[in-house]
ZAMARGU-4260 file (C-alpha; in steps of 0.2 Angstrom, whole numbers, plus 5000, padded with zeros to 4 digits):
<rodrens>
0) 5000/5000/5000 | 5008/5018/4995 | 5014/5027/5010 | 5001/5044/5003 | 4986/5032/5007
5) 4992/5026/5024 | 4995/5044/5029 | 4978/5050/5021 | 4969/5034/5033 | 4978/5039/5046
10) 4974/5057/5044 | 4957/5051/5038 | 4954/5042/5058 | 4961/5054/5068 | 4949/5067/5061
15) 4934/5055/5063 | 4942/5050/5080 | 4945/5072/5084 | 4926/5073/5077 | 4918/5062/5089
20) 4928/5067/5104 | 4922/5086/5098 | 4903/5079/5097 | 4902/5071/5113 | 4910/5083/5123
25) 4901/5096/5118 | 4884/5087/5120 | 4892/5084/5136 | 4893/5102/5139 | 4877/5108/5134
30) 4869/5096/5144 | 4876/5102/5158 | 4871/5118/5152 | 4855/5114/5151 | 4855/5108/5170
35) 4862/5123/5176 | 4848/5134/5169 | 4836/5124/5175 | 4843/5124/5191 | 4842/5142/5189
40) 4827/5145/5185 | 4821/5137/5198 | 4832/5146/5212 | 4826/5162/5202 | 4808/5157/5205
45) 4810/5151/5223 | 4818/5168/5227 | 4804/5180/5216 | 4791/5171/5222 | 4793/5163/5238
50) 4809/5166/5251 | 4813/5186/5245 | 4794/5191/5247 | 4795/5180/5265 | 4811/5186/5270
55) 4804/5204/5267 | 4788/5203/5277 | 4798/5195/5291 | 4811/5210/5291 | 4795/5221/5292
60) 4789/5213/5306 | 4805/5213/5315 | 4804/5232/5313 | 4786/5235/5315 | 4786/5223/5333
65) 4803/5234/5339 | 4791/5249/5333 | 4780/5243/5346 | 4789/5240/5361 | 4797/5255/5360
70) 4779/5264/5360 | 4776/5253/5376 | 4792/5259/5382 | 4800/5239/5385 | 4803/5225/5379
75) 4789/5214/5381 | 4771/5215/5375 | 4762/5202/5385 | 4766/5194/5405 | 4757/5178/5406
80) 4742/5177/5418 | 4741/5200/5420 | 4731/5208/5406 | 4735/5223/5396 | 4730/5240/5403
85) 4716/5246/5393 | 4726/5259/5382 | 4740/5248/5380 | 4726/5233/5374 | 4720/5249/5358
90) 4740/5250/5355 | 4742/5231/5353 | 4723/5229/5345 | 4729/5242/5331 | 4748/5233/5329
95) 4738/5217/5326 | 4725/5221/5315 | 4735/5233/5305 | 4751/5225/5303 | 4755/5209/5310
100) 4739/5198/5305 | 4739/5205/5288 | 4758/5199/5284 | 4754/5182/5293 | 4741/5180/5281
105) 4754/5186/5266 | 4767/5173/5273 | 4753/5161/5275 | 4748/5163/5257 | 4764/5162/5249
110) 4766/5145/5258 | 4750/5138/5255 | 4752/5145/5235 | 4772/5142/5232 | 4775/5123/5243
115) 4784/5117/5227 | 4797/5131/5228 | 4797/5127/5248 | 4815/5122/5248 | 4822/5105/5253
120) 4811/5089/5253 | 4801/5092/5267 | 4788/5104/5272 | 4798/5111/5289 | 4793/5108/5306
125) 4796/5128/5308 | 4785/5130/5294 | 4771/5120/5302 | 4775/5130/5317 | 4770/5146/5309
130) 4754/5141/5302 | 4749/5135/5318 | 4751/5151/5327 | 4742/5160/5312 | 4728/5150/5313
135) 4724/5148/5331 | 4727/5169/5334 | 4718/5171/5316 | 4702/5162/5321 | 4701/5168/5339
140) 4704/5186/5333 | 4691/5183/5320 | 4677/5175/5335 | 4680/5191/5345 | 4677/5203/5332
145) 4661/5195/5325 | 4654/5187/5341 | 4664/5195/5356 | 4670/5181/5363 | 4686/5188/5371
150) 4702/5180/5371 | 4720/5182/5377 | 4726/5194/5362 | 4736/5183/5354 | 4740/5166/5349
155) 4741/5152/5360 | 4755/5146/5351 | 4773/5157/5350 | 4778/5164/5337 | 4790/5154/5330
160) 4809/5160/5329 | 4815/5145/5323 | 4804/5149/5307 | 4810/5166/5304 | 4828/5161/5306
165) 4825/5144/5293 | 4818/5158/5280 | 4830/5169/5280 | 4845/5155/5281 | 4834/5147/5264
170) 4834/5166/5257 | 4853/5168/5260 | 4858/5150/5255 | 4848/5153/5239 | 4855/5170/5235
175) 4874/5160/5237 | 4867/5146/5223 | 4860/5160/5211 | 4878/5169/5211 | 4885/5152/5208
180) 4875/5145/5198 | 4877/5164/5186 | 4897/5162/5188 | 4896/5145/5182 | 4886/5148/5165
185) 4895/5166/5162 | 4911/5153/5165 | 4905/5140/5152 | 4903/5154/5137
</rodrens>
C-alpha cells in the first residue's frame, strides 16, 4: 500500500476520532448547560416568588414589633396570667390588626400558593409552626370581632423564631446558589 494512502487513513481516523471526541464533549457540555439553567430558574423562581417576598415581610415585622415596644416603652408585649391595661390593649389591637395579622396572612399565602418552591424535601417543622400560630390567633381574633368572645390577644402558640431564622437562612443559601449557579454559566461561554 503507497505510504500517501496510509497517511491519508491515518489522517482520515484521527479526524473522525478528533470529530467524535468534539461531538460528545460538547453534548456533554450543553447538557450540563441545560442543567444549570434549570437549576436556575428554579432558584430564580423560589427567590421572586417565595423566600425574598417572605424574608421581606419577616424584616418588616421585625421592625414593625421593635416599633412597638418602643411605643410601650419595653421589651415585652404580654406577661402571662396580667392583662394589658386598657390603652395599651388599643395600641396592641391596632399593631395586630394593621400589621402583623395582615403579613401572617401574606406569609401564609405564599406558603400555601408556592409549597413546590418550599425548599428541601420536606415541608419544615418551623414552617408548620408558623401556620399553627396563624391560625389559632387568626380564628380567635376573628370570633372576638364577629361574636365578642374575648380571648388572650394573641395566639396560644409562639411565634415561631426557629421559622424566621430557617427563611431567612433558605433566602441567604439561595441567593449564594443563584451567584454560583450565574458564575458557572457566564464561566462556560
Amino acid at each position: 500500500m503507497d505510504t500517501s494512502v496510509v497517511v491519508a487513513l491515518i489522517a482520515g481516523a484521527v479526524s473522525a476520532v478528533g470529530w467524535i471526541v468534539n461531538h460528545i464533549l460538547t453534548e456533554r457540555r450543553e447538557r450540563i448547560r441545560q442543567r444549570t439553567e434549570a437549576s436556575l430558574k428554579h432558584v430564580e423562581r423560589q427567590l421572586e416568588e417565595l423566600y425574598g417576598p417572605m424574608a421581606f415581610l419577616l424584616y418588616e415585622a421585625r421592625r414593625t414589633y421593635q416599633d412597638l415596644l418602643d411605643t410601650l416603652k419595653r421589651d415585652y408585649v404580654f406577661i402571662k396570667g396580667k392583662p394589658l391595661p386598657e390603652q395599651e390593649l388599643k395600641t396592641w389591637l391596632f399593631w395586630a390588626e394593621k400589621s402583623f395579622l395582615p403579613r401572617n396572612e401574606q406569609i401564609k399565602e405564599l406558603l400555601t400558593s408556592k409549597t413546590h418552591l418550599i425548599e428541601g424535601t420536606r415541608f419544615p417543622d418551623s414552617y408548620v409552626a408558623f401556620l399553627d400560630h396563624q391560625n389559632s390567633w387568626s380564628i380567635q381574633h376573628k370570633r372576638w370581632k364577629e361574636e365578642g368572645v374575648e380571648y388572650s390577644w394573641h395566639s396560644k402558640i409562639n411565634w415561631p423564631v426557629d421559622f424566621e431564622r430557617e427563611v431567612i437562612v433558605s433566602f441567604e443559601f439561595l441567593k449564594a446558589k443563584h451567584t454560583a449557579l450565574l458564575g458557572k454559566l457566564t464561566q462556560n461561554k
